[in-house]
C-alpha positions in Angstrom: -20.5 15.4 -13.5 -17.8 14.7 -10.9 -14.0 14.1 -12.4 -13.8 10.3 -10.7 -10.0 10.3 -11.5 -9.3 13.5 -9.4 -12.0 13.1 -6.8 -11.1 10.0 -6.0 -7.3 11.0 -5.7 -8.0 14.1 -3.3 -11.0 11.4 -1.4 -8.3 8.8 -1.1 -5.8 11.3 0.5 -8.5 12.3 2.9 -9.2 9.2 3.7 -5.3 8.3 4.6 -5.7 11.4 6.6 -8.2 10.2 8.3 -6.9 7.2 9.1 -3.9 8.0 10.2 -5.7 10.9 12.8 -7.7 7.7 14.1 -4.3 5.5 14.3 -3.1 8.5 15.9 -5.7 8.1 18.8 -6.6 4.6 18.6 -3.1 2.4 18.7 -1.5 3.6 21.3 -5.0 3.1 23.6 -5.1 -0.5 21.9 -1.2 -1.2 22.9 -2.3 0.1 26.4 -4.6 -2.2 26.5 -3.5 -5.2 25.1 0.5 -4.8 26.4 3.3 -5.4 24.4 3.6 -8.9 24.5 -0.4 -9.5 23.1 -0.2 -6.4 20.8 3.0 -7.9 19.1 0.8 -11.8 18.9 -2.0 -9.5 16.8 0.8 -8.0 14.5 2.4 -11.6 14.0 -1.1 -13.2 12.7 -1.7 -10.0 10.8 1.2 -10.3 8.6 0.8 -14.3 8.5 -2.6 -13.6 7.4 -1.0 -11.3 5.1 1.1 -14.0 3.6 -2.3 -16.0 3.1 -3.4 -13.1 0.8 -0.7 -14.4 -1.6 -3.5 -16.8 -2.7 -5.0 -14.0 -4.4 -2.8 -15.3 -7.2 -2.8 -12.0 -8.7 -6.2 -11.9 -10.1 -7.2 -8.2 -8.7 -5.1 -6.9 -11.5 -6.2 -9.4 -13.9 -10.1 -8.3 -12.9 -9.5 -4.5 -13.3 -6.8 -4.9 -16.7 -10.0 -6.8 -18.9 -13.2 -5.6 -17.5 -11.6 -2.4 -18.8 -10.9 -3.7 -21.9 -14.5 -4.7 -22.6 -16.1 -1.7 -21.1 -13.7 -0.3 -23.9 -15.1 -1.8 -26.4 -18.7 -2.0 -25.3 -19.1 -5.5 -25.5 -21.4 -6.6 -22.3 -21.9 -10.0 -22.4 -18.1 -10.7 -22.8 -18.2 -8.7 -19.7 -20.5 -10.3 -17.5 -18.8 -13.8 -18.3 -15.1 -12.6 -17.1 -16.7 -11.1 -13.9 -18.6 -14.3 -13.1 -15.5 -16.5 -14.5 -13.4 -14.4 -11.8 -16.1 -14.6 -9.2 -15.9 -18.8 -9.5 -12.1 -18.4 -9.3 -12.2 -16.5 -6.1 -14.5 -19.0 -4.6 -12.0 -21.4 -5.4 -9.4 -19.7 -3.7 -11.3 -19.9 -1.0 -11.5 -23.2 -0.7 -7.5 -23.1 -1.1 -7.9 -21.1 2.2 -9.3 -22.8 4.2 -7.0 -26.0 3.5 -4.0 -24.3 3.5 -5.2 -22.3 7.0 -6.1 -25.3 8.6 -3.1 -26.9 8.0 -0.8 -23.5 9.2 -3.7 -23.2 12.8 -2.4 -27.0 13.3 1.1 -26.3 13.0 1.4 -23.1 14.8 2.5 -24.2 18.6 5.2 -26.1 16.9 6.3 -23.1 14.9 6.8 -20.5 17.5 7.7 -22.8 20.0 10.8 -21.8 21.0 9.9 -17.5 21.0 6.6 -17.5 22.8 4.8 -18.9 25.9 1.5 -21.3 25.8 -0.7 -17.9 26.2 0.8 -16.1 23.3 0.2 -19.3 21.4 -3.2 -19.8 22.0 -4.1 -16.2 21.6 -2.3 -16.5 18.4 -4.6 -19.9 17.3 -7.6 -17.8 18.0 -6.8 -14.9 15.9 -5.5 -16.8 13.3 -8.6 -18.9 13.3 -10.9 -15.7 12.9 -9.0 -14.2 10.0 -8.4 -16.4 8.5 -12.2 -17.4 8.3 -12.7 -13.4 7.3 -10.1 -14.2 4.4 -12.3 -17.1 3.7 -16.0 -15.0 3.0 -13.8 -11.8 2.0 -12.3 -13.5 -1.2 -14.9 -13.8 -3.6 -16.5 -10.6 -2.9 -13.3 -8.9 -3.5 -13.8 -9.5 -7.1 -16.6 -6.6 -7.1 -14.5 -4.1 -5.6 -11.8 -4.5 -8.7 -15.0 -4.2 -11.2 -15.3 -0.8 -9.5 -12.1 0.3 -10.2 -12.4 -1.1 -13.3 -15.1 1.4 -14.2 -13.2 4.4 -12.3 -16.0 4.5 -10.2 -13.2 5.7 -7.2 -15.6 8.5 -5.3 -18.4 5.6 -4.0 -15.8 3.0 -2.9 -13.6 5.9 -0.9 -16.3 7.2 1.0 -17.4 3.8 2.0 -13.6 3.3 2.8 -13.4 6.4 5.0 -16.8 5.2 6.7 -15.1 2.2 7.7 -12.1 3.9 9.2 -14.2 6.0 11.3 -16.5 3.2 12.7 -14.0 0.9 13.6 -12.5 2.9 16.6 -15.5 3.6 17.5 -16.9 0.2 18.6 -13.3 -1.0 19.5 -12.6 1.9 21.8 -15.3 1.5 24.1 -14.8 -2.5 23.9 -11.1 -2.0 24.9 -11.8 0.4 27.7 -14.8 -2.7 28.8 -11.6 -5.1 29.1 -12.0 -6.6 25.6 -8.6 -7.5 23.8 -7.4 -8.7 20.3 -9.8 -11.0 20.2 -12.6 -8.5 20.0 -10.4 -6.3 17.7 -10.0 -9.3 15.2 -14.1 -10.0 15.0 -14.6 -6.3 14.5 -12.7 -5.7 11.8 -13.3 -8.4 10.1 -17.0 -7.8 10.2 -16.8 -4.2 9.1 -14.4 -6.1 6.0 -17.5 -8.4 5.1 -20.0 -5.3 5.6 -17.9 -3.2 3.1 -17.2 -6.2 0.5 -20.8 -7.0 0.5 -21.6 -3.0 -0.5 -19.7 -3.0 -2.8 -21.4 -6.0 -4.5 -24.7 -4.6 -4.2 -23.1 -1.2 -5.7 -22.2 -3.2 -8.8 -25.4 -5.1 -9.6 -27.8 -2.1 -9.0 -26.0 1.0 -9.9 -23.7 -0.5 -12.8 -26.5 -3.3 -13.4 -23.5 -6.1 -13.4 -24.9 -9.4 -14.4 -23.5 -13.1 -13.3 -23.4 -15.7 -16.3 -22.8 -18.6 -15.7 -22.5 -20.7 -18.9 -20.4 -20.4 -22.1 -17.3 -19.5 -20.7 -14.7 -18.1 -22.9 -11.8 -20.9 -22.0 -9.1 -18.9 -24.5 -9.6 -15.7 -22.7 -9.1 -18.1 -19.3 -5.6 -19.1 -20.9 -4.8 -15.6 -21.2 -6.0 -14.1 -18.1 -4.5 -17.2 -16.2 -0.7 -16.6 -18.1 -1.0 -12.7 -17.3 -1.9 -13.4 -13.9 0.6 -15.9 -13.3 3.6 -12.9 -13.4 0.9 -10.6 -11.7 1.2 -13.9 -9.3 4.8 -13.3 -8.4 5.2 -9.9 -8.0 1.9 -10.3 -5.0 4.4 -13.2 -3.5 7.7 -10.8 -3.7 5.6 -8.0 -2.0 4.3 -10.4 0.8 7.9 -11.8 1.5 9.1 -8.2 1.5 6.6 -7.0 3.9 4.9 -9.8 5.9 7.8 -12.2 6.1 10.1 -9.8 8.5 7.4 -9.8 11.0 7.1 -13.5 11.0 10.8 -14.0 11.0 11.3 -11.9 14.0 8.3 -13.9 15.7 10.3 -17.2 15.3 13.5 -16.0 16.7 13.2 -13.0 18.6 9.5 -13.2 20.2 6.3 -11.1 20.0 7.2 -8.1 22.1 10.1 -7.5 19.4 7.7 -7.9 16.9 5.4 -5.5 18.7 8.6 -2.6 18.0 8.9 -3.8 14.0 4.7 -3.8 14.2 4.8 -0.3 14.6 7.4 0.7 12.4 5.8 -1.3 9.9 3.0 0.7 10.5 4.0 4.3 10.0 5.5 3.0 6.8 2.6 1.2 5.5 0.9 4.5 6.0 3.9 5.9 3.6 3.5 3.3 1.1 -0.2 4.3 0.9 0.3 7.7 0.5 2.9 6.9 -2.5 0.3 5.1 -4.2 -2.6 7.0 -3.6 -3.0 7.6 -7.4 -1.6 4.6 -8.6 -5.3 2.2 -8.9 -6.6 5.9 -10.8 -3.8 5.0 -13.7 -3.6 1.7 -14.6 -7.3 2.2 -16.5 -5.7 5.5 -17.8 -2.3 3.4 -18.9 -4.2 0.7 -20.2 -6.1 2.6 -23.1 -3.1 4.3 -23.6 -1.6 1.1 -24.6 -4.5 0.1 -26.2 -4.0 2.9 -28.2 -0.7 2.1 -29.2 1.1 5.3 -27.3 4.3 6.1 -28.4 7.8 5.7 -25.9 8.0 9.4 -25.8 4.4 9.9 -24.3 4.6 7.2 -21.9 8.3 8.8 -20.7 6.5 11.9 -20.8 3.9 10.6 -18.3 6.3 8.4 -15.8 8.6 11.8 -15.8 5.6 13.7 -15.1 4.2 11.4 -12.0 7.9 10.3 -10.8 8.7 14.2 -10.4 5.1 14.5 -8.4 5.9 11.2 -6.3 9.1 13.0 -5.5 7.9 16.1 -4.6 5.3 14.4 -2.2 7.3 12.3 -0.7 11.0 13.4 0.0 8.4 16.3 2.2 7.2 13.6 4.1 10.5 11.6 4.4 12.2 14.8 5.1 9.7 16.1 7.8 9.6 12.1 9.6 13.3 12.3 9.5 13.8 15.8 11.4 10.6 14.9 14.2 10.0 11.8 13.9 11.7 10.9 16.7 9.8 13.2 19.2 6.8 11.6 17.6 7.3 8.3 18.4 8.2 9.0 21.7 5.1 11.0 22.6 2.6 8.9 20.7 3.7 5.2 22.0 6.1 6.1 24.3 10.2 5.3 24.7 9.9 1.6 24.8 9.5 1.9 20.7 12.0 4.5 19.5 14.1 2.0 17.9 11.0 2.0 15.6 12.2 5.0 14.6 15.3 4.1 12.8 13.3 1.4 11.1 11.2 3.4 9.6 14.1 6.0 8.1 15.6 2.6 6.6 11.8 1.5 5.4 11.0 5.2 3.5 14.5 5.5 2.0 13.9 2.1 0.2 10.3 2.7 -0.2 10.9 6.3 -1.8 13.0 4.5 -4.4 10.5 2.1 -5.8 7.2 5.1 -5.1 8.2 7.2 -7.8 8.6 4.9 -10.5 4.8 3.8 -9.4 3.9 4.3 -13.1 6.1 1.5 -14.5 4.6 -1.5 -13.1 1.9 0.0 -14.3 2.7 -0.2 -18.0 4.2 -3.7 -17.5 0.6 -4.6 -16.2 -0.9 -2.9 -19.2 1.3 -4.3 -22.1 1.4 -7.4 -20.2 5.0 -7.4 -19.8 5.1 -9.0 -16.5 7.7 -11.7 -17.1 11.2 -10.3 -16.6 10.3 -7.8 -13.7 8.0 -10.8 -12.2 11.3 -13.5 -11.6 13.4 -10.4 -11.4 11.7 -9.4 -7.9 10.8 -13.5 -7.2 14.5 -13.6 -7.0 15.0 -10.6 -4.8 12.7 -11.3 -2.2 14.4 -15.0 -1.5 17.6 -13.4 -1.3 15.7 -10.6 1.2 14.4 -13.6 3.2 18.1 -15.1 3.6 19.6 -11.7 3.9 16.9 -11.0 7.0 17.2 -14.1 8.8 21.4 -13.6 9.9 20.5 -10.0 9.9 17.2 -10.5 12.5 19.7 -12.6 14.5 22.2 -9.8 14.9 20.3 -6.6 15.3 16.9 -7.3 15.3 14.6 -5.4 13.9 16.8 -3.0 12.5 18.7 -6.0 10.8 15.3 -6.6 9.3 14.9 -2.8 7.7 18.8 -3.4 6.4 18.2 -6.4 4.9 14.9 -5.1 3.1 16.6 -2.2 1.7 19.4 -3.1 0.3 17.7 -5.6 -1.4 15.4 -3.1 -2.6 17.4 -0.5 -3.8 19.7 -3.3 -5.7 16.3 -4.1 -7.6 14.5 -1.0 -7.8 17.1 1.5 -7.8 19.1 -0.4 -10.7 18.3 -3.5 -12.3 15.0 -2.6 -13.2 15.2 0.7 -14.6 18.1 -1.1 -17.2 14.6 -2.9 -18.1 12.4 0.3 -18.7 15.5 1.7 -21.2 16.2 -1.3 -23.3 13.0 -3.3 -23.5 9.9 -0.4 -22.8 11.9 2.1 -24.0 11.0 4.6 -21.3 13.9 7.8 -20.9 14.6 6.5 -17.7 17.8 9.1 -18.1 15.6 11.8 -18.5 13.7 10.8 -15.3 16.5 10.3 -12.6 18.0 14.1 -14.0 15.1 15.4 -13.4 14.5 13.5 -9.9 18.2 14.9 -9.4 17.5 18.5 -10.1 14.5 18.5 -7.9 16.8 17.2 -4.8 18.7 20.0 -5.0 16.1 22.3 -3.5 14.8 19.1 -1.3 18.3 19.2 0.6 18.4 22.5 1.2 15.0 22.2 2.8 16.8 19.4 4.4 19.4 21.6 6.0 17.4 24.4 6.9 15.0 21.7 9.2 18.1 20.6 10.5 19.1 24.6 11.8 15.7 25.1 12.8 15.4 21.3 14.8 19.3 22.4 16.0 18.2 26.2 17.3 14.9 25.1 19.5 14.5 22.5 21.6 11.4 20.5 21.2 10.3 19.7 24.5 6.2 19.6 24.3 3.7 18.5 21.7 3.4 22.3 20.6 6.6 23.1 19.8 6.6 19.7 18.2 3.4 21.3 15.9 5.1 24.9 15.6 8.5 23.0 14.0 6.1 21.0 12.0 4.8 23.8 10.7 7.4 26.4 9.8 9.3 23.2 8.3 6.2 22.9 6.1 5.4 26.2 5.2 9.4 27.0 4.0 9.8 23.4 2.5 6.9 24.3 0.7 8.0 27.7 -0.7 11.5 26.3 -1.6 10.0 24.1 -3.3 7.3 26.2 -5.5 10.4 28.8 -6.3 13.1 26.5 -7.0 11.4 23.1 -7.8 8.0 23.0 -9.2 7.5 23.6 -12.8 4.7 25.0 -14.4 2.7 22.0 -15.0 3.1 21.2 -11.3 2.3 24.4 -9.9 -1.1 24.9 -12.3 -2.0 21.1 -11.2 -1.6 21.9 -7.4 -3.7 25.5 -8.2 -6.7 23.1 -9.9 -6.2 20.6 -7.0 -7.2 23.6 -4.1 -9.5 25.1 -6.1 -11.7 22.0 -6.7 -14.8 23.4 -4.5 -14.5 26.4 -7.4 -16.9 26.2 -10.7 -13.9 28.2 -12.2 -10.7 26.4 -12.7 -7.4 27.6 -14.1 -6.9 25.5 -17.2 -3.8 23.3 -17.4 -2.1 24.1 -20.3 -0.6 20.3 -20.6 -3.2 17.4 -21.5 -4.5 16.7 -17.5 -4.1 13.2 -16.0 -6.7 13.5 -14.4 
């Protein structure tokens, strides 16, 4: 029988890679196509529309946190109720949407006003208008994607993912190259949204035989799902404001073809955020028994050591590697005109990389249903990130943005709530950061060593681009199996490449996965 946990952990990082090959190809053909000016109206309504998904209200969570309670404790019927109680709520929502969008389409010539011209308006009422109706139909059939995670069924719902990726360029391409323009792009996607939503429905009734009941609700177990969702609630607003508010700000008071610079940088470190939580939906069903099982504070430390030291090791490569060529990249893939994207994105990934690693903490919170403290804690933050950005936007842009993000994140991430995982959870959160210490050591001198190599040959074409790339990989990697990994690590990257095998080297630690 396939190992869901690890297959969908090695499908989901295939599927990032192929997504980001596509993006590779596909954006900078769409930003030919479109222009600077249009492509940055599409990024604007994408992260307003973004905003909109606050209205989820933090039920996802909520779905996946009690279906696998009941699957748990094998008790069906309670089941089918909660799924069919969270299926009314979404529909709900989604009658919230369109209100709330209606009343946002009506107001948006008066909102960017003074940053755009009557045909970026208009082209932004249209796209709004479709998404928005996407967001609409998309809503409550999200509720049977969460079931899936819910029962760790990962391998069926990435493939259908990495599917999607694929198909997408290839209608748009061909529709671009035909003259079509974000219009087109916004009704394609949002169709192949619906598609995949409505799979994954009929994936739930007929292969996990999911019922909907809809009588004799359980009205207690509302009260408690609605209380934990509430601080689920916030921390979906603070990560909206944090990175769908910048976009919007720079859209008021700088226009769309700055946002179109920000839109890529957001891009690249979206695409960094996803690869720090690739793992992160496998766990919380994992942490979630665990707690149910009344785990000790040593074995939880044990395992937010374990994956903080993993998320490390992942991502300082990728940080590291973006840092020394990511410059040449961004000039060769959507050309000069964006290279201040580049310094965004260095000020993005440093803050990102602080709050990745500790992935597995929220996670608990979620778990023990904890949410409270970290919930207002980051409620708090993003205001203050929102009144940091808008003087900083005014000075420098979209770099002022990045700053302002940052710092705000590092203040929350980096310190206040880590004081929160040592006196309240308990977690050895001293323990962690020397470890995540010690395994910098050999991370900067990998550091270094790109910075020689980058120093002593010019980069000049993409192939030298690719054969720095690649020595920087290949001695970053040994540094770090000789002077970083531990034997836990190295054993779990050995079972990783040696999936395809019947014969597997046996951890010697309990697996994860």
């Amino acid at each position: 029988m396939i190992n869901q946990k690890k297959a969908g952990v090695v499908l989901h990082l295939i599927s990032l890679v192929i997504n980001i090959s596509i993006s590779l190809i596909y954006i900078p053909i769409m930003i030919r196509h479109l222009g600077k000016s249009e492509y940055g109206v599409y990024a604007l309504i994408i992260s307003l529309i973004g905003l909109m998904n606050i209205l989820d209200l933090g039920f996802g969570n909520a779905v996946v946190r009690y279906t696998a309670k009941f699957i748990t404790i094998g008790d069906k019927e309670k089941e089918y109720r909660l799924i069919t109680m969270f299926f009314i709520l979404y529909f709900c929502i989604s009658v919230l949407v369109i209100f709330i969008g209606t009343v946002i389409y009506l107001q948006l010539p008066q909102i960017f006003a003074n940053s755009m011209n009557v045909f970026e308006i208009e082209r932004a009422k249209i796209l709004f208008a479709i998404m928005v109706t996407s967001l609409v139909i998309t809503f409550p059939l999200s509720v049977f994607t969460f079931v899936m995670i819910a029962y760790e069924r990962f391998v069926f719902a990435r493939i259908i993912g990495i599917i999607r990726y694929i198909i997408f360029p290839c209608i748009m391409i061909p529709l671009l190259y035909m003259g079509y323009k974000s219009v087109a792009i916004a009704i394609v996607l949002s169709i192949l949204s619906i598609i995949k939503m409505l799979i994954n429905m009929v994936y739930c009734f007929r292969k996990l035989k999911i019922k909907l009941i809809f009588n004799n609700f359980d009205y207690k177990l509302l009260k408690s799902i609605l209380s934990f969702s509430f601080w689920v609630f916030l921390n979906v607003i603070t990560a909206r404001i944090y990175w769908s508010t910048d976009q919007v700000i720079l859209g008021i008071f700088m226009g769309a073809e700055t946002v179109a610079v920000y839109a890529i940088a957001s891009q690249i470190s979206s695409y960094y955020n996803l690869f720090g939580l690739a793992i992160n939906s496998v766990f919380l069903p994992k942490i979630t028994t665990m707690v149910t099982a009344e785990s000790s504070p040593k074995e939880l430390s044990e395992i937010f050591i374990r994956m903080g030291r993993l998320q490390f090791i992942w991502l300082t490569y990728i940080y590291i590697g973006f840092t020394l060529f990511g410059k040449y990249f961004i000039k060769w893939w959507v050309g000069p005109e964006y290279d201040i994207a580049y310094y965004i994105i260095i000020i993005l990934m440093f803050s990102l990389t602080i709050t990745l690693i500790k992935f597995i903490g929220p996670n608990i919170l979620l778990a023990k249903n904890m949410n409270k403290f970290r919930s207002i804690l980051y409620l708090v933050l993003a205001l203050m990130n929102v009144v940091l950005t808008i003087p900083l936007a005014k000075l420098w842009g979209g770099i002022g943005c990045a700053i302002a993000t940052a710092i705000v994140m590092v203040i929350g991430n980096g310190f206040i709530i880590d004081i929160y995982y040592y006196k309240v959870i308990k977690i050895n959160i001293i323990l962690f950061w020397k470890n995540i210490i010690r395994l910098s050591i050999p991370t900067g001198i990998s550091f270094i060593i790109g910075i020689l190599l980058k120093t002593n040959i010019e980069i000049d074409s993409p192939t030298l681009f690719v054969t720095n790339v690649i020595l920087f990989s290949v001695g970053h990697g040994l540094i770090m199996w000789f002077f970083g990994l531990n034997k836990y690590e190295k054993n779990l990257i050995i079972s990783l490449l040696l999936v395809p095998l019947k014969k597997k080297r046996r951890i010697k630690h309990d697996s994860l996965f």
